[in-house]
C-alpha positions in Angstrom: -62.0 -5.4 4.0 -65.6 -5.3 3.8 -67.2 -2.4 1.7 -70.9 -1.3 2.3 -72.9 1.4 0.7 -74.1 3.6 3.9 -71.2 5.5 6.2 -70.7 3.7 9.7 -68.7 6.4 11.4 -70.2 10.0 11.9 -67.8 12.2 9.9 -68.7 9.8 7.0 -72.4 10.5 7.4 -71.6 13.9 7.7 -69.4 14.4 4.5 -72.5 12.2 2.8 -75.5 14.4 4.3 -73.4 17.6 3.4 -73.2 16.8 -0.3 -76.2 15.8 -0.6 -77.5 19.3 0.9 -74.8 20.5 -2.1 -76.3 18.2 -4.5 -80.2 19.1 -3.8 -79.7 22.9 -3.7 -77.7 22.9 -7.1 -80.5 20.8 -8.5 -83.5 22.9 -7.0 -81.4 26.0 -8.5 -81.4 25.0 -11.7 -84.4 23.4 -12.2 -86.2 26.9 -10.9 -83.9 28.9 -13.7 -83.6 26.8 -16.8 -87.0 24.5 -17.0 -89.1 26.3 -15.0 -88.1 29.8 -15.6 -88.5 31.9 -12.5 -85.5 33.1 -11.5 -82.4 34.2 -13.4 -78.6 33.1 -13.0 -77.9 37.0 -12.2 -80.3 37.8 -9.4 -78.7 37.7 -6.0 -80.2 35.0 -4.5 -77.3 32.9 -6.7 -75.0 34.1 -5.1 -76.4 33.3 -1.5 -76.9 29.5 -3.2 -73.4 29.4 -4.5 -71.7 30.9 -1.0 -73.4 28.6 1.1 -73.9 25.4 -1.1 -69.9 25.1 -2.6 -68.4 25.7 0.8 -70.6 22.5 1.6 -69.4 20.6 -1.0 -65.4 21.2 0.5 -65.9 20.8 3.9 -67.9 17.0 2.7 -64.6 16.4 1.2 -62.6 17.2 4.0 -64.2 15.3 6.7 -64.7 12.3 3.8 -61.2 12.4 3.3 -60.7 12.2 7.4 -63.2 9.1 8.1 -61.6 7.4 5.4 -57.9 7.8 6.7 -58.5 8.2 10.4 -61.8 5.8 10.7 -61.1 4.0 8.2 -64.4 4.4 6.2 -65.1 2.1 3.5 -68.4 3.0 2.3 -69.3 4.1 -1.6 -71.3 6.9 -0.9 -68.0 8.5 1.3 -65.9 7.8 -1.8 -68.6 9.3 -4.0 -68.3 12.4 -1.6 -64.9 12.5 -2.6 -65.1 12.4 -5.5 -68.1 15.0 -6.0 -65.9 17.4 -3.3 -62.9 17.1 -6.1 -65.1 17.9 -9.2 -66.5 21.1 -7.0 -63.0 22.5 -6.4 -61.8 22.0 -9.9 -65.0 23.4 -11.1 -64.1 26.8 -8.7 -60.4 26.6 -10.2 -61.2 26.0 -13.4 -64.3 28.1 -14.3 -62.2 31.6 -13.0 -60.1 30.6 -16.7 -63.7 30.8 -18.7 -65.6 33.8 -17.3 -66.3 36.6 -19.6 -67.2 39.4 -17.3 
């Protein structure tokens, strides 16, 4: 059982590039609102980051979870999918306890 760093099969590229896209645009997001200071958590364009970016995030963990079962995908970067698909959805499960709206 050899492990390497970069996906072989396509869904484990996929579920790599996908939270990666996740990753980036959280980043950028945050980066433009708390160190640069141009836009503001409550403007809309959040929300377009947020519906777009999160459902990302879940369907990377869904097809990492598929090339590692059905492919058999060994690579770090699909298990670090994984694992950053499962801190998104307990992040979405877990943040509806804390909001103070």
């Amino acid at each position: 059982m050899k492990t390497n760093l970069i996906p072989t099969s396509k869904l484990g590229k996929w579920s790599v590039g996908l939270n990666a896209f996740f990753l980036v645009a959280v980043a950028t997001s945050c980066v433009l609102v708390l160190v640069l200071k141009i836009l503001n958590f409550d403007d809309h364009w959040w929300d377009v980051t947020v519906a777009v970016s999160f459902p990302a995030s879940i369907i990377a963990l869904i097809t990492g979870i598929v090339a590692v079962r059905k492919y058999e995908e060994r690579s770090v970067l699909v298990y670090l999918s994984i694992f950053v698909g499962v801190c998104t959805i307990l992040f979405l499960l877990l943040h509806s306890l804390f909001i103070n709206d």
